[in-house]
C-alpha positions in Angstrom: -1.5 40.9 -8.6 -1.9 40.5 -12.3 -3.5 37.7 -14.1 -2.0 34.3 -13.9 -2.0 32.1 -17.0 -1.6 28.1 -16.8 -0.4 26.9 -20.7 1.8 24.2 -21.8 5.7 24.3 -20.8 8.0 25.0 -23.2 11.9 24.2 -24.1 12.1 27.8 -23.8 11.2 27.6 -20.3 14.1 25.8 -19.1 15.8 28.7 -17.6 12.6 29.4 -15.4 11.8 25.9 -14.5 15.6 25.2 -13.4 15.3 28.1 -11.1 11.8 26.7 -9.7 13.3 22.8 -9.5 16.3 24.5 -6.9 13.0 26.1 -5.4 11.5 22.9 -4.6 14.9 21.1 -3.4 16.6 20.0 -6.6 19.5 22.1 -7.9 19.2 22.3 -12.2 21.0 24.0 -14.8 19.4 24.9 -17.7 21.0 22.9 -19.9 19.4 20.0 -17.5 16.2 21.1 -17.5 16.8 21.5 -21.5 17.6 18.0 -21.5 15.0 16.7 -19.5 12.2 18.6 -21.3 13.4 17.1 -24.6 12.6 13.6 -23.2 9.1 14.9 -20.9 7.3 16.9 -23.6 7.1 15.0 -26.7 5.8 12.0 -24.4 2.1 11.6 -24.0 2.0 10.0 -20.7 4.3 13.3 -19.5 2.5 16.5 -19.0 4.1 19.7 -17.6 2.2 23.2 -17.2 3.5 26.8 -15.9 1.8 29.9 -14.3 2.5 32.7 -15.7 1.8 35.8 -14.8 2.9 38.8 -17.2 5.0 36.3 -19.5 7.1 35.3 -16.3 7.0 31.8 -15.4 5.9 31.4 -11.6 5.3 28.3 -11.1 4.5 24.6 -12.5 3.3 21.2 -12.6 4.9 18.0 -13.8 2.7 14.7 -14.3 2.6 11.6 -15.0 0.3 9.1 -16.7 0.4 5.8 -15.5 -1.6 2.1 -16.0 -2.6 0.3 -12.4 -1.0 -3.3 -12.0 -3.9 -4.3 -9.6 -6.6 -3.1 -11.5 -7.7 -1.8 -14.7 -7.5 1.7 -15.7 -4.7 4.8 -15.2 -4.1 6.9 -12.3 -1.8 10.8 -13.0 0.8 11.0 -10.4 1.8 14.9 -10.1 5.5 14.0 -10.4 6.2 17.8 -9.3 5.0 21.4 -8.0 6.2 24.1 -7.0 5.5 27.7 -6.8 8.4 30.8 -6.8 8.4 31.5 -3.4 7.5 35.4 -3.6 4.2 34.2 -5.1 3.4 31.6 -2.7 0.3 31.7 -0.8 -1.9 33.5 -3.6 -3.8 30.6 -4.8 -1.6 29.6 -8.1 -0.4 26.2 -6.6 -3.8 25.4 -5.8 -4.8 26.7 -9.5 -2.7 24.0 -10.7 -3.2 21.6 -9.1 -6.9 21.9 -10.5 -5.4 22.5 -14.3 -3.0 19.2 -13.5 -6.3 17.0 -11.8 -8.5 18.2 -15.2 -5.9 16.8 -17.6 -5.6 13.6 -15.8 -9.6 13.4 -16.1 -9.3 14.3 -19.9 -6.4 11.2 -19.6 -9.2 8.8 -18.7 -7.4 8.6 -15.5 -9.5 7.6 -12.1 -7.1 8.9 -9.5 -4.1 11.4 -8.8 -1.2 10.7 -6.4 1.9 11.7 -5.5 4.6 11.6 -3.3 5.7 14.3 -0.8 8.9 14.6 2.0 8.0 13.6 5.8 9.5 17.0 6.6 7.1 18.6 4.2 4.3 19.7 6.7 2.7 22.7 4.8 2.8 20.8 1.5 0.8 18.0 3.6 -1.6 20.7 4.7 -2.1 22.2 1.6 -3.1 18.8 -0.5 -5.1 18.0 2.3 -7.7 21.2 2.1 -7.8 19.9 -1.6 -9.1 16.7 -0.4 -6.5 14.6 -0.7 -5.7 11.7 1.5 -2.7 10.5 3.5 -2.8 6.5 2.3 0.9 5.4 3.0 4.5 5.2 3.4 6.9 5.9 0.1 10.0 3.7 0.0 13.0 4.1 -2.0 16.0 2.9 -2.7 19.1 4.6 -4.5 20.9 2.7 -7.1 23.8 4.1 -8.8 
């Protein structure tokens, strides 16, 4: 396998990261992922990286910066990952996941969480060999 890259997204990634987001469960169109990059990337508190591997986007990482209510400080929450699924199990999730956890550092942030599915069991095993731990429940509620 050839060298992966982690950089910056790009609005010029939209095509690859729509494809990636129907990957991970979430059907996009371009022009959605166009729109929704237009809001993410200009804000600080947003941070969004791809693997690349020979120019070809492979995978990515969306985060989020946020301020504790019952405590001082920020916590990163990875918002999403996901890797192409022909490129699965060759390290690159795991990769960034590092790259996302050393920009939240660089954030001043003291903790990363995030949120994953019940019926999500490998995603549970693979952010638990990188020492992450199973703290609670995730409510939600759909308003529309």
């Amino acid at each position: 396998m050839s060298e992966v890259i982690i950089r910056e997204a790009r609005y010029e990634d939209s095509y690859e990261l729509s494809y990636l987001m129907g990957e991970l469960g979430y059907p996009t169109a371009p022009e959605e992922m166009t729109e929704r990059l237009e809001t993410l990337l200009p804000n600080q508190d947003y941070a969004c990286f791809v693997s690349c591997i020979n120019d070809q986007v492979i995978g990515m990482i969306g985060l989020t910066k946020g301020i504790y209510f019952e405590k001082n400080g920020c916590y990163a929450r990875i918002s999403a990952l996901v890797v192409s699924e022909e490129f699965r199990g060759n390290g690159i999730g795991k990769q960034l996941v590092r790259h996302g956890e050393d920009w939240a550092k660089e954030q001043g942030c003291t903790a990363i969480l995030l949120n994953s599915g019940k019926q999500r069991t490998d995603t549970h095993e693979f952010y638990r060999s990188l020492d992450y731990d199973d703290t609670g429940l995730r409510f939600i509620k759909v308003m529309l």
